[in-house]
N, CA, C and O atoms as a DFTB+ gen file, in Angstrom:
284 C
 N C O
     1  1      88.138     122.582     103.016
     2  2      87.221     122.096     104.010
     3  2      87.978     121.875     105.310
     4  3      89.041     121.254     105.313
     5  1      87.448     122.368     106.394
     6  2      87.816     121.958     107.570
     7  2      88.238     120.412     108.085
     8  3      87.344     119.594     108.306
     9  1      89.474     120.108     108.240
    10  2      89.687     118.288     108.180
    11  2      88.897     118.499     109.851
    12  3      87.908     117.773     109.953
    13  1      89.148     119.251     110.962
    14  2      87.863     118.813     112.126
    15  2      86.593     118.464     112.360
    16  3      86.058     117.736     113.196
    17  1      85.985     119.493     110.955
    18  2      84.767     119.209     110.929
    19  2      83.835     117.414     110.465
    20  3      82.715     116.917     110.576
    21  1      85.093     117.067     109.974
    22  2      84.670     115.524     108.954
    23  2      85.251     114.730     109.253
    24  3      85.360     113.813     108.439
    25  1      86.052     114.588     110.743
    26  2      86.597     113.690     110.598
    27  2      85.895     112.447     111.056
    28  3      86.266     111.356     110.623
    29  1      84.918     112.544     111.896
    30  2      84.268     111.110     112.455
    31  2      83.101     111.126     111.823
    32  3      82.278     110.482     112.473
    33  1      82.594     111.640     110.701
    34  2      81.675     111.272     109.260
    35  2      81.700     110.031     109.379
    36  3      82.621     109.392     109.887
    37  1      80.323     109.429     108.755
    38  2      80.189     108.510     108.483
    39  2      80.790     107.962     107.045
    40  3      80.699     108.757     106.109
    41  1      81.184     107.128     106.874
    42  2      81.867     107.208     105.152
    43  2      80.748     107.438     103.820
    44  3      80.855     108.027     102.744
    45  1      79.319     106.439     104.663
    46  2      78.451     107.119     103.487
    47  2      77.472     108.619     103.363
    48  3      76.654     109.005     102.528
    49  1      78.048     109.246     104.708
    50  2      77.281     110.692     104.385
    51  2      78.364     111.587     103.801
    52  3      78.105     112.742     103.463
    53  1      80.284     110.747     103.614
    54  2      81.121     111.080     103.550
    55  2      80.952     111.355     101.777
    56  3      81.149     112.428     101.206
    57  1      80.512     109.988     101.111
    58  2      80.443     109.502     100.120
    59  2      79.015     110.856      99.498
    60  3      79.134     111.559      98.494
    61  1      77.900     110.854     100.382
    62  2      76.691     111.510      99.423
    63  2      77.259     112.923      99.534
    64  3      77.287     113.513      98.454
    65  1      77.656     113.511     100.441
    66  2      78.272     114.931     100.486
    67  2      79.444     115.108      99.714
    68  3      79.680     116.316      99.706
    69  1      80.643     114.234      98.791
    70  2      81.088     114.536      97.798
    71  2      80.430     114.741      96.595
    72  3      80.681     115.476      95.640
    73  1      79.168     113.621      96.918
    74  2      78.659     113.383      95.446
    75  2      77.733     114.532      94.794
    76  3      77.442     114.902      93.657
    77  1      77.419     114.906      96.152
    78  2      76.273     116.032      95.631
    79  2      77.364     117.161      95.375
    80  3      77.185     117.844      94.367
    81  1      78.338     117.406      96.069
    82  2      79.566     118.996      95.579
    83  2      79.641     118.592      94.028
    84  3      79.377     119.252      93.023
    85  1      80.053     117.396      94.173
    86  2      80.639     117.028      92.584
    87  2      79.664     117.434      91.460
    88  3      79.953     118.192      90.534
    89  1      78.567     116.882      91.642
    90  2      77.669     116.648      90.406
    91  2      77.039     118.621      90.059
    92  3      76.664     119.269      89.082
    93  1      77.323     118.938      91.976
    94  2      76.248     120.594      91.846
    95  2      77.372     121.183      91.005
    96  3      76.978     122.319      90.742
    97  1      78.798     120.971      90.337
    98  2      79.541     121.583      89.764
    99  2      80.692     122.242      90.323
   100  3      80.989     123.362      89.906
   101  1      81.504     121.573      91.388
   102  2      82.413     122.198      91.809
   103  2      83.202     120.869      91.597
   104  3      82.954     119.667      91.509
   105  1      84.467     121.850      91.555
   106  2      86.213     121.261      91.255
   107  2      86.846     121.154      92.440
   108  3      87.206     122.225      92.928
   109  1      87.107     120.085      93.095
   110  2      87.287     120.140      94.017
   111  2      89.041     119.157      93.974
   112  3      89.364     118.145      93.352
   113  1      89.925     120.163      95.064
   114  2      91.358     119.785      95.107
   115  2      91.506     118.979      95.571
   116  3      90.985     118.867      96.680
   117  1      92.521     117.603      94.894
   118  2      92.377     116.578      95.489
   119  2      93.467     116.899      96.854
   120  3      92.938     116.621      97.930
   121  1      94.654     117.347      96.941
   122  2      95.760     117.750      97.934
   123  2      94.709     118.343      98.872
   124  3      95.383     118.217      99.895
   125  1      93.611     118.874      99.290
   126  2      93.442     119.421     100.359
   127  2      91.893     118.278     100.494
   128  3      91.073     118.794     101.253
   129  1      91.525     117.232     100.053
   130  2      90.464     116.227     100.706
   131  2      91.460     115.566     101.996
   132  3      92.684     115.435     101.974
   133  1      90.486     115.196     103.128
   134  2      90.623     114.425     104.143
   135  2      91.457     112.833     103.480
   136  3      91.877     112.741     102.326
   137  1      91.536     111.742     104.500
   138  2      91.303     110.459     103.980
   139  2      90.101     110.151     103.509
   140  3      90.020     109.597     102.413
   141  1      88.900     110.472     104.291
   142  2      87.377     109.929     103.850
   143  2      87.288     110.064     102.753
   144  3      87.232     109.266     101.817
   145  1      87.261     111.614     102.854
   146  2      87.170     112.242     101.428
   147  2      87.617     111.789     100.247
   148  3      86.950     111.943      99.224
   149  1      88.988     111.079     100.253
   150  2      89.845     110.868      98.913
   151  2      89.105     108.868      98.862
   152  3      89.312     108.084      97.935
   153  1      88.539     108.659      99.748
   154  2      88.179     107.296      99.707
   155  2      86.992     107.118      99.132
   156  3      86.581     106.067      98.638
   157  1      86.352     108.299      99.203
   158  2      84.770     108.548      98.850
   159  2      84.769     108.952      97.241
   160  3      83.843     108.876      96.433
   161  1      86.206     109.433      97.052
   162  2      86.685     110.065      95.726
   163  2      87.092     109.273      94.870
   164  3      87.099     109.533      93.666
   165  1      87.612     107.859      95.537
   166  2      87.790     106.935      94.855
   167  2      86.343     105.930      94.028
   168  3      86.081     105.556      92.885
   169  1      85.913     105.856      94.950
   170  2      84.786     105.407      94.747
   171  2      83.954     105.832      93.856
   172  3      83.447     105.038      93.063
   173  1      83.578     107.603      93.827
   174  2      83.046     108.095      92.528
   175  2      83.656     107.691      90.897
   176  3      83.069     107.849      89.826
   177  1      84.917     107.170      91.128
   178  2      85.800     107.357      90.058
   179  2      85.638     106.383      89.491
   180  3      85.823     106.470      88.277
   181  1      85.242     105.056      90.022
   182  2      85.583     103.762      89.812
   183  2      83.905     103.610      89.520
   184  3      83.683     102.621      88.822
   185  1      82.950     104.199      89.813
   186  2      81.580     104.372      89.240
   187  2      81.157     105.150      87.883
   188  3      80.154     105.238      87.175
   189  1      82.693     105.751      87.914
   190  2      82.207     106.961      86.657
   191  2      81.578     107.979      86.876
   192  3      81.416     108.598      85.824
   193  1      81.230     108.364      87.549
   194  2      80.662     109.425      88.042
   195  2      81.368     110.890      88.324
   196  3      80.808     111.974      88.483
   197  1      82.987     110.532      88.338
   198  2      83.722     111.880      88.483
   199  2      85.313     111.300      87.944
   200  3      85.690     110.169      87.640
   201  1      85.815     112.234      87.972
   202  2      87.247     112.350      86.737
   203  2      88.218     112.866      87.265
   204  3      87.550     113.699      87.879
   205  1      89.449     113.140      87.621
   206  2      90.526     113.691      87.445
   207  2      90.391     114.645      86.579
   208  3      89.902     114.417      85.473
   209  1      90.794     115.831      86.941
   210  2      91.484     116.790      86.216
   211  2      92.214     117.342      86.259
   212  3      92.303     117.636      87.451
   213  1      93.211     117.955      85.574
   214  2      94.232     118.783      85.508
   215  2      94.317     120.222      85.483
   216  3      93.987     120.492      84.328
   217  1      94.590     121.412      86.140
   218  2      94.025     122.881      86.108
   219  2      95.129     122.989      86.482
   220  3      95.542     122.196      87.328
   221  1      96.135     124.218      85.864
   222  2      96.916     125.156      86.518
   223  2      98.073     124.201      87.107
   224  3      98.708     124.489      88.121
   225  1      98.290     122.919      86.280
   226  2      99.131     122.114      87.444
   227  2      98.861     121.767      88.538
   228  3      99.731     121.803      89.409
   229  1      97.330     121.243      88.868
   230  2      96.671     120.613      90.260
   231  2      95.831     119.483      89.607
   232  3      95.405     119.517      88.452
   233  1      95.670     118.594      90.395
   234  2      94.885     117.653      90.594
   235  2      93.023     118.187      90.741
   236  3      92.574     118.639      91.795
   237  1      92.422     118.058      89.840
   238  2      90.923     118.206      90.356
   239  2      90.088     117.121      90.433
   240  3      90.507     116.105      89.878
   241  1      89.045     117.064      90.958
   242  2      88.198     115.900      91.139
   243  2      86.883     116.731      90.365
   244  3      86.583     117.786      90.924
   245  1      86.352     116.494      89.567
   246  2      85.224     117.034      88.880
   247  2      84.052     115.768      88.237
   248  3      84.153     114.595      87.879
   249  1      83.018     116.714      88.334
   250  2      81.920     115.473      87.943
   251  2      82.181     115.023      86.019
   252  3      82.514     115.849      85.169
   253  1      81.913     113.528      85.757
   254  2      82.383     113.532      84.780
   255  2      81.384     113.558      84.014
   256  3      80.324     113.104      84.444
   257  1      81.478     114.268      82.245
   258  2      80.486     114.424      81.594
   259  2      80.576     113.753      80.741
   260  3      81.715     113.567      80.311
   261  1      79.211     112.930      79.954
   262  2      79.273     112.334      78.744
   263  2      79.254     112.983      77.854
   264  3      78.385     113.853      77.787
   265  1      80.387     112.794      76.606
   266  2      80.935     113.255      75.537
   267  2      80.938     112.659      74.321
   268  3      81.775     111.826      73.974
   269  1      79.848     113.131      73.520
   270  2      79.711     112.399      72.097
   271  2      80.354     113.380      71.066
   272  3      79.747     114.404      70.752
   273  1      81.591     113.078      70.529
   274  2      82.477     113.369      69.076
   275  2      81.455     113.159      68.243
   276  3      80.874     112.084      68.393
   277  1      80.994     114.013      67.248
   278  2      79.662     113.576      66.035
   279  2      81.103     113.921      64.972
   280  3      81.935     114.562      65.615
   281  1      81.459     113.696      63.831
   282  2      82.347     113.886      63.161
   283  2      81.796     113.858      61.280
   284  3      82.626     114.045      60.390
């Protein structure tokens, strides 16, 4: 993403425009989010709503899914 385009975002259109990338299914790198971005990223995380992941040796930010083990 362009860091010019976002930088004087508001934090909560900062916040609904991660949320909607996240949830529509994209993996998104945490090394190339803005500050907003990684603040807005925090925030999903701490709601549950998105996860850390690991790919290829990178950091991803992905929406998180509920996971029932039936055994």
């Amino acid at each position: 993403m362009p860091k010019t385009q976002h930088e004087r975002e508001d934090p909560a259109k900062t916040l609904k425009r991660l949320r909607k990338s996240v949830s529509g299914g994209s993996n998104l790198r945490l090394d190339t989010l803005t500050k907003a971005e990684l603040s807005a990223a925090q925030s999903l995380i701490f709601s549950g709503e998105a996860e850390i992941v690991s790919s290829a040796c990178k950091p991803f930010l992905t929406a998180k899914l509920d996971r029932i083990i039936i055994s």
